[in-house]
TIVEXTI-174364 format. One record per residue (C-alpha): y, z, x; residue in one letter. Coordinates in steps of 0.1 Angstrom, whole numbers. Last residue first. Example, Ala and Ser with C-alpha at 12.3 -4.5 7.8 and 13.67 -1.06 7.14 Angstrom:
- -11 / 71 / 137 / s
- -45 / 78 / 123 / a
This chain:
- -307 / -107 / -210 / x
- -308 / -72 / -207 / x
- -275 / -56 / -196 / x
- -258 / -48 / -170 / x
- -223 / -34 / -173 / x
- -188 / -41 / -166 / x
- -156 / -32 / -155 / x
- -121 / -46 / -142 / x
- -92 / -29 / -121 / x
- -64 / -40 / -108 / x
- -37 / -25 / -90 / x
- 6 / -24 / -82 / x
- 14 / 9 / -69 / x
- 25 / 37 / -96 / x
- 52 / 41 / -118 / x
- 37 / 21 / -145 / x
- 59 / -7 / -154 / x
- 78 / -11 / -121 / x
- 47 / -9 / -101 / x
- 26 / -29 / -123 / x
- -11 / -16 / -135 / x
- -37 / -46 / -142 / x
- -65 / -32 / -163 / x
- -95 / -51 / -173 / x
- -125 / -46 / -196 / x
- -115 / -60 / -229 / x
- -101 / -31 / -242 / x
- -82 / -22 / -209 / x
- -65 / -55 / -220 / x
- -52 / -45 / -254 / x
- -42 / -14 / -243 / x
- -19 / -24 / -215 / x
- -4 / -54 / -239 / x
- 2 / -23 / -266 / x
- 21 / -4 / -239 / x
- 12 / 36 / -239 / x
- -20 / 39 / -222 / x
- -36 / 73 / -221 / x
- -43 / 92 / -194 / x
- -76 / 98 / -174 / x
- -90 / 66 / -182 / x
- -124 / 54 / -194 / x
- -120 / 51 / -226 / x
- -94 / 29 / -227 / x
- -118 / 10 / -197 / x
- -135 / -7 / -227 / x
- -163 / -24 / -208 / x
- -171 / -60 / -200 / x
- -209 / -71 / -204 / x
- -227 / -86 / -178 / x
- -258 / -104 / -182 / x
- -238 / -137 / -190 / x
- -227 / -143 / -152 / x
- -219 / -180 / -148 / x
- -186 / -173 / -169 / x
- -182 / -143 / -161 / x
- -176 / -146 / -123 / x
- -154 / -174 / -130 / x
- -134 / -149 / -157 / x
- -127 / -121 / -130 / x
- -115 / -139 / -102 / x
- -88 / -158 / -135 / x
- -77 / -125 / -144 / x
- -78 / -105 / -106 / x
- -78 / -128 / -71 / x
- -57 / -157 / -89 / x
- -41 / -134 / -112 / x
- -20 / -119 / -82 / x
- -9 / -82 / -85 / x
- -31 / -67 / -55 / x
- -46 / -38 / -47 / x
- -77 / -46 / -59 / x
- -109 / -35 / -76 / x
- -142 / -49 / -91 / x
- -167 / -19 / -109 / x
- -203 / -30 / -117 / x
- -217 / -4 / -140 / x
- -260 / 1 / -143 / x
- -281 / -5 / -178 / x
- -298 / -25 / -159 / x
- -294 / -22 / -119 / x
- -270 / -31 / -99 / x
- -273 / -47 / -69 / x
- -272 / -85 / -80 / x
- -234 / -83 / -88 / x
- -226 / -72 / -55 / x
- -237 / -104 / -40 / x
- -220 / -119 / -72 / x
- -187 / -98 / -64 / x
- -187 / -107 / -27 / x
- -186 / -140 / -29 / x
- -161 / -139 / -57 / x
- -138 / -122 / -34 / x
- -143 / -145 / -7 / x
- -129 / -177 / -26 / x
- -106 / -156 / -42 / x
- -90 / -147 / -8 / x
- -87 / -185 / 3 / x
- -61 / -199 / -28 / x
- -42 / -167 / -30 / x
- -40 / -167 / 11 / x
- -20 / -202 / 11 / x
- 8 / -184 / -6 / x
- 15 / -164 / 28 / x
- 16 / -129 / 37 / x
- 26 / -112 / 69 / x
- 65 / -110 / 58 / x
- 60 / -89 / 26 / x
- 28 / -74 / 42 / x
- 57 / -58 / 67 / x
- 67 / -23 / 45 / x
- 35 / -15 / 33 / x
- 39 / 13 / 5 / x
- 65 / -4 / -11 / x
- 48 / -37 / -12 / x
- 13 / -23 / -23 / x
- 9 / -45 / -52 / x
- 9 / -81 / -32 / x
- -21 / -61 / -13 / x
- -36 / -97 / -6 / x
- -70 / -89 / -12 / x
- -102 / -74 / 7 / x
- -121 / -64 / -27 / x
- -127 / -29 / -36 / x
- -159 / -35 / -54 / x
- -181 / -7 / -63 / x
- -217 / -6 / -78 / x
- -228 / 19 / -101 / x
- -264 / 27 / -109 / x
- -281 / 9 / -80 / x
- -312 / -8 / -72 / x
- -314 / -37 / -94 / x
- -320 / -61 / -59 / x
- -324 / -41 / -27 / x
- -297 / -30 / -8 / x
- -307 / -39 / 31 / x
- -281 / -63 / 41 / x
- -250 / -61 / 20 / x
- -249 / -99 / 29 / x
- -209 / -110 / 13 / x
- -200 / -74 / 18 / x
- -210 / -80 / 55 / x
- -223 / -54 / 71 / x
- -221 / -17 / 91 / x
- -237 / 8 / 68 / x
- -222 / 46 / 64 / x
- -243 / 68 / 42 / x
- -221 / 93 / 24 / x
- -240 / 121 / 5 / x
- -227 / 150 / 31 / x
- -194 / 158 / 21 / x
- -173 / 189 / 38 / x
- -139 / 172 / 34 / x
- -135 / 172 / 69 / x
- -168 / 156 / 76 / x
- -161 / 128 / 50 / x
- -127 / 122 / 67 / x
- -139 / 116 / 103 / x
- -175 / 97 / 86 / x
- -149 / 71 / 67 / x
- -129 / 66 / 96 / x
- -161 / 63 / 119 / x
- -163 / 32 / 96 / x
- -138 / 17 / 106 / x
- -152 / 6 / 141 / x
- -180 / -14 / 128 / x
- -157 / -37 / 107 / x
- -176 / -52 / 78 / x
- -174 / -21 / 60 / x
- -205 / -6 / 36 / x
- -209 / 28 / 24 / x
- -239 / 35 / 10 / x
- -235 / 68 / -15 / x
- -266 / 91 / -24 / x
- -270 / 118 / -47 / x
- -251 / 154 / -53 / x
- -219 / 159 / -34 / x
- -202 / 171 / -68 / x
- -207 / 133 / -84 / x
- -166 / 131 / -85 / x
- -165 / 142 / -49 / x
- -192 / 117 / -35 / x
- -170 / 89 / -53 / x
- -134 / 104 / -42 / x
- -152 / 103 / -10 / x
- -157 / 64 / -10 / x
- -126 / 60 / -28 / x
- -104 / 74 / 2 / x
- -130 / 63 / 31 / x
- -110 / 42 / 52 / x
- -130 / 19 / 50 / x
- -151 / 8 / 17 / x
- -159 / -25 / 11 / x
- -190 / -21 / -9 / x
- -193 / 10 / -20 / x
- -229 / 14 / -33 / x
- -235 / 41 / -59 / x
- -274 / 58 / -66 / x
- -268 / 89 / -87 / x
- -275 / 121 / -81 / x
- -242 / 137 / -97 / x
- -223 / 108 / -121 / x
- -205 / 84 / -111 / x
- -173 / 75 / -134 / x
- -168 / 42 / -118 / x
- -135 / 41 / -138 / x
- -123 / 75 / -123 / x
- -135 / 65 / -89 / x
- -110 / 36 / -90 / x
- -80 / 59 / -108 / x
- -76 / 78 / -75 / x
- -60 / 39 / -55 / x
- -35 / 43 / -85 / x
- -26 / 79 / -78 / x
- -19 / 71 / -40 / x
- -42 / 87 / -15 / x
- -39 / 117 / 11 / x
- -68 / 142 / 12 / x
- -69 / 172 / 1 / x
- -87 / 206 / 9 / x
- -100 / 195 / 40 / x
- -95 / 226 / 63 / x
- -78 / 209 / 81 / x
- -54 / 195 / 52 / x
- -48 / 231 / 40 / x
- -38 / 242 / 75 / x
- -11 / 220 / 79 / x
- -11 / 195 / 111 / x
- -23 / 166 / 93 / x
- 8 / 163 / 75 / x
- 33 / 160 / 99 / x
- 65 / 174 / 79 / x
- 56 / 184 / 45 / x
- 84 / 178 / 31 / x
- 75 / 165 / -3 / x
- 41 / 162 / -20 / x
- 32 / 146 / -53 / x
- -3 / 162 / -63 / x
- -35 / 140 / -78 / x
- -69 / 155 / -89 / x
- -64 / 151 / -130 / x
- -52 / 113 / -125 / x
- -20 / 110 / -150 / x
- 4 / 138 / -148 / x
- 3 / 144 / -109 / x
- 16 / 180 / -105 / x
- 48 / 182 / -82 / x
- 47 / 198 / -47 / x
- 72 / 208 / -25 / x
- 58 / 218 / 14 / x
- 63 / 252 / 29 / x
- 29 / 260 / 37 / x
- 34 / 292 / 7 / x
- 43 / 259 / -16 / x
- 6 / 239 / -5 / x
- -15 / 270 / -10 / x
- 7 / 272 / -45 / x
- -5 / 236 / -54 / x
- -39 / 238 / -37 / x
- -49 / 271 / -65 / x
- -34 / 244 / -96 / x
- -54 / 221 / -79 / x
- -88 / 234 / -76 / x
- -101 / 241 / -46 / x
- -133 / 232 / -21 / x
- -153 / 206 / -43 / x
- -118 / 197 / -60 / x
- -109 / 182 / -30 / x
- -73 / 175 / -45 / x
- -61 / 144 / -41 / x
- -25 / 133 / -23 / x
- 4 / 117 / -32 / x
- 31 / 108 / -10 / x
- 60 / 87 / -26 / x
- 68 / 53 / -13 / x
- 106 / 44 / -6 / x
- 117 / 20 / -35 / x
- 121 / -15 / -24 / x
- 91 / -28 / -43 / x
- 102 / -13 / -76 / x
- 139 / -31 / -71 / x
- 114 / -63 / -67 / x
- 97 / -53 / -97 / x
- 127 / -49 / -119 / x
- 145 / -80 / -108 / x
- 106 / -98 / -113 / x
- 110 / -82 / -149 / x
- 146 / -94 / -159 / x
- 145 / -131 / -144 / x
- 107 / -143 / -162 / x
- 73 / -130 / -161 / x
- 54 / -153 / -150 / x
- 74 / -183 / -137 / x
- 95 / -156 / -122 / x
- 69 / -142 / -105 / x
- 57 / -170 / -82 / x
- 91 / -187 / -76 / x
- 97 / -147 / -67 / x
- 71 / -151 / -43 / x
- 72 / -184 / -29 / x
- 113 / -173 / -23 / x
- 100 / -139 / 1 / x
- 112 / -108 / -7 / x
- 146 / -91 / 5 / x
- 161 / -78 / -29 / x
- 193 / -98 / -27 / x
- 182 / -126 / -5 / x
- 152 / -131 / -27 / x
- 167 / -125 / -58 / x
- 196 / -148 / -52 / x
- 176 / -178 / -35 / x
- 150 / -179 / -65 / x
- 178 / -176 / -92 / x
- 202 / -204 / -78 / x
- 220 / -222 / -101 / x
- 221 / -186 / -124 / x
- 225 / -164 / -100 / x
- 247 / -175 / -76 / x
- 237 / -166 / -36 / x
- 255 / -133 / -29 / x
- 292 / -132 / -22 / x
- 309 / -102 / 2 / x
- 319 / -66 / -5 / x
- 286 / -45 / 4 / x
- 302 / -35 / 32 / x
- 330 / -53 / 52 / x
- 345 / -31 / 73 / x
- 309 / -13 / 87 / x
- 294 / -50 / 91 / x
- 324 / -63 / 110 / x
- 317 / -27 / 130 / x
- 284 / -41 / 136 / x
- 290 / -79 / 145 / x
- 318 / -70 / 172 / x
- 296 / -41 / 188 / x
- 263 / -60 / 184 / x
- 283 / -88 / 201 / x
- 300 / -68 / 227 / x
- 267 / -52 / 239 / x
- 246 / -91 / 237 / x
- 255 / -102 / 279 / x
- 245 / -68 / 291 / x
- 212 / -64 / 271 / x
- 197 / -32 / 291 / x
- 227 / -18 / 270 / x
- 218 / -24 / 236 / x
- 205 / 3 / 226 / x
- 241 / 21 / 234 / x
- 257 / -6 / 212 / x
- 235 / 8 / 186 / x
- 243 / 43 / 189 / x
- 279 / 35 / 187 / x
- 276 / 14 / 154 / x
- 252 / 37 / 133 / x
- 278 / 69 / 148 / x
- 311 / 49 / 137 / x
- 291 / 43 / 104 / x
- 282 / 83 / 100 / x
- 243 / 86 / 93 / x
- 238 / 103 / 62 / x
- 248 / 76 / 37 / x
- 219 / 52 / 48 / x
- 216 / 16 / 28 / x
- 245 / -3 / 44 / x
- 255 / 11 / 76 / x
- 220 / 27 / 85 / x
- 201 / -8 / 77 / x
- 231 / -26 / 94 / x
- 227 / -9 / 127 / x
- 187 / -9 / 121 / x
- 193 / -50 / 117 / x
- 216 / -56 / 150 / x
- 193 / -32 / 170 / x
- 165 / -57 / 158 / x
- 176 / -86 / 165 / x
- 193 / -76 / 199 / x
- 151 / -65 / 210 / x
- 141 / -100 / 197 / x
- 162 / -117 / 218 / x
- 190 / -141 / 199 / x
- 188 / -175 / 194 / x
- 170 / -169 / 160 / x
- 201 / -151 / 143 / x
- 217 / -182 / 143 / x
- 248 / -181 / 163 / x
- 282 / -174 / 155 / x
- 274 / -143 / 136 / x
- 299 / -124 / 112 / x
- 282 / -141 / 79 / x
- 248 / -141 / 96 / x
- 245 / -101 / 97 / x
- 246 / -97 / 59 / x
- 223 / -122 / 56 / x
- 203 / -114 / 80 / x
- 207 / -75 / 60 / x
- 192 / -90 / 30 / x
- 162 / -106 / 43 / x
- 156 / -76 / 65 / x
- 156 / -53 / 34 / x
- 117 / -37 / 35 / x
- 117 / -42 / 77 / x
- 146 / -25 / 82 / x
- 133 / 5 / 58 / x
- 104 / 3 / 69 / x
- 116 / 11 / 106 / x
- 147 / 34 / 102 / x
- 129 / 62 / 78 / x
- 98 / 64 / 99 / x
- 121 / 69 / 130 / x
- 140 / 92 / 112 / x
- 115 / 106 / 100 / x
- 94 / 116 / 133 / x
- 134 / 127 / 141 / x
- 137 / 150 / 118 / x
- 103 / 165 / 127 / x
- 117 / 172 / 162 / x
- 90 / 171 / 194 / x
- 87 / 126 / 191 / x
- 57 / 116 / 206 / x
- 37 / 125 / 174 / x
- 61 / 89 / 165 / x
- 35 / 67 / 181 / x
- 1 / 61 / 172 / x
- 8 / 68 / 132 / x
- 44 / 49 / 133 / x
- 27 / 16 / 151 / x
- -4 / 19 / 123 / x
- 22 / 19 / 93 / x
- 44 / -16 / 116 / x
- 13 / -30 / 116 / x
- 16 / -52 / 146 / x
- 20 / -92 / 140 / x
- 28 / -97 / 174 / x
- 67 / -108 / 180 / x
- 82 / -93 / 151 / x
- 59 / -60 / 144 / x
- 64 / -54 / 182 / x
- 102 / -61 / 178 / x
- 102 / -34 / 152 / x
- 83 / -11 / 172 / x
- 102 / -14 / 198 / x
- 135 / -10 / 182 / x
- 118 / 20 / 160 / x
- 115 / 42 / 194 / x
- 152 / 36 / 207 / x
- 163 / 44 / 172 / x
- 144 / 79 / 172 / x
- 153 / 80 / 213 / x
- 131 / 68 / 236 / x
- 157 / 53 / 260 / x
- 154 / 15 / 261 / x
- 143 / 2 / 299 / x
């Protein structure tokens, strides 16, 4: 049995992530409170995305002191090999003879594998960084891949968009760790008043300069154990995902239907932009998610959130032209959250750009029927892929003439500064890129209905 140690504890989770598919962000909520030391909670946190966010790179690190394929190999000895590399290769502040020793004591319950993860590891620690990657120029979509850790139907994907230089740039983007931000509940606080609450909690904050709500926080520890988040004066969501409510622009006593809309983070963003005046429905097709969205209402202190159990597809019980702004946060692939979600990289496959739009665009005409004249119909993703954003967005226009595109330049909270960005906010759509913009990668498209 594995000691549960920090390293002991992201072994597990790693092979877990491996061998069933876990969410390697839902394995570190349930499981590192275990852990007494804050340090360590990071650590672990630390150890396990970033594994997972360069495995491709160190495999191929590992393979060129291996005998064997990496596939013969238990999953548990995989992963000690890779979190030894990880800290030898990417992690300054662990010592190499420590990253080696630690992992040959992980691998003790494997008797037959201790010599080879001590033989691979300190190969590893000699060699660095100084060995040959694939050659750039005869082959571009093995290099980038192995170098930068992302799968080749990706990068085959990107490069015929946007060429060498830019899909280099977003996959360095991808690879970044993920900042925290989080969004003032400006129903309780405002933020300048949240950012000093935050620095007498010990935690570093930064002021968000493009959503008006949004604060960068550092060292905060466990978050939901300060006193400002219990008493629900922020909630934690990326500036990008803030921008959604901001282009619905609801206004106080309106009618707005979420469609997909667990865990709650736009939902509430919705019912705190209208000043907890009106009437949200909430839908999510999984029953259970929705207690998410009631937990985090309730600590925010927002009572205009109906919760509905249904299929966005259905929406059963909205009745046709009944609402004044309309919300779709489509299920997608989450190709712009990379950063943010270590695994998707590996849990993905090109086979779900061709299904996903199929049920997007199901659930934008359903949508599409609920809003009223004169109403906004906002569609959403967290996803860079033109299949479930451009293209998604110009089949539903197509057979959809009542519905008029809006200029989202004036719509936004900051002001773009590319020309290409301006020109397609002007035509209704937005599609932010993490290594352009700084923030994760998200789309956003808006309309109105008008008399026909």
């Amino acid at each position: 049995m594995m000691k549960e140690t920090a390293r002991g504890m992201a072994v597990q989770m790693l092979t877990r992530v491996e061998t069933e598919g876990a969410y390697a962000n839902l394995l570190l909520q349930k499981n590192i409170a275990r852990l007494p030391d804050t340090r360590d909670r990071q650590f672990v946190t630390l150890l396990v995305n970033g594994t997972l966010k360069h495995r491709l790179t160190l495999d191929y690190a590992l393979r060129l002191h291996l005998s064997k394929p990496m596939s013969s190999l238990p999953h548990e000895v995989r992963a000690i090999l890779r979190i030894g590399a990880f800290q030898l290769l990417y992690v300054d502040k662990v010592p190499s003879a420590v990253a080696v020793n630690e992992s040959v004591e992980l691998a003790k319950p494997f008797p037959k594998f201790t010599g080879l993860v001590n033989s691979v590891l300190r190969k590893v620690m000699n060699k660095a960084w100084d060995f040959s990657w694939p050659d750039v120029k005869r082959e571009t979509v093995r290099y980038l891949s192995v170098r930068y850790s992302h799968p080749e139907w990706m990068i085959q994907r990107w490069l015929k968009r946007w060429g060498i230089e830019e899909t280099e740039a977003l996959c360095q983007a991808n690879n970044e760790p993920a900042q925290t931000w989080i969004r003032t509940n400006t129903l309780k606080i405002s933020r300048e008043d949240l950012m000093e609450r935050l620095t007498q909690e010990g935690v570093t904050v930064d002021l968000g300069t493009k959503i008006p709500e949004s604060l960068r926080v550092q060292h905060f520890g466990a978050i939901e154990r300060l006193e400002s988040y219990l008493e629900g004066l922020f909630t934690v969501q990326d500036e990008s995902s803030q921008l959604v409510a901001h282009v619905v622009d609801p206004k106080p006593g309106q009618r707005v239907l979420d469609t997909c809309s667990a865990p709650g983070g736009k939902t509430t963003h919705l019912a705190q932009m209208m000043q907890n005046e009106g009437e949200i429905v909430a839908f999510d097709i999984h029953e259970q998610k929705l207690e998410l969205i009631n937990q985090l209402a309730e600590r925010l202190g927002m009572t205009i959130i109906q919760t509905q159990s249904g299929d966005a597809r259905d929406l059963p019980g909205i009745k046709l032209g009944s609402q004044q702004r309309v919300l779709v946060d489509a299920p997608c692939s989450g190709l712009g959250v990379l950063r943010r979600r270590a695994d998707l990289r590996w849990q993905k496959e090109e086979q779900d750009l061709k299904d996903l739009p199929l049920l997007q665009l199901a659930i934008l005409e359903r949508a599409a029927t609920c809003v009223e004249v004169g109403g906004y119909l906002i569609y959403s993703t967290c996803t860079i892929e033109p299949e479930e954003n451009f293209e998604l967005v110009k089949t539903f226009r197509s057979t959809h003439p009542e519905f008029e595109t809006v200029n989202l330049v004036e719509d936004l909270p900051f002001a773009l500064e590319d020309p290409r960005d301006i020109q397609q906010a002007s035509k209704g759509m937005l599609q932010l890129l993490p290594h352009r913009h700084s923030m994760d990668g998200f789309f956003l498209a808006k309309f109105r209905r008008k008399e026909v």
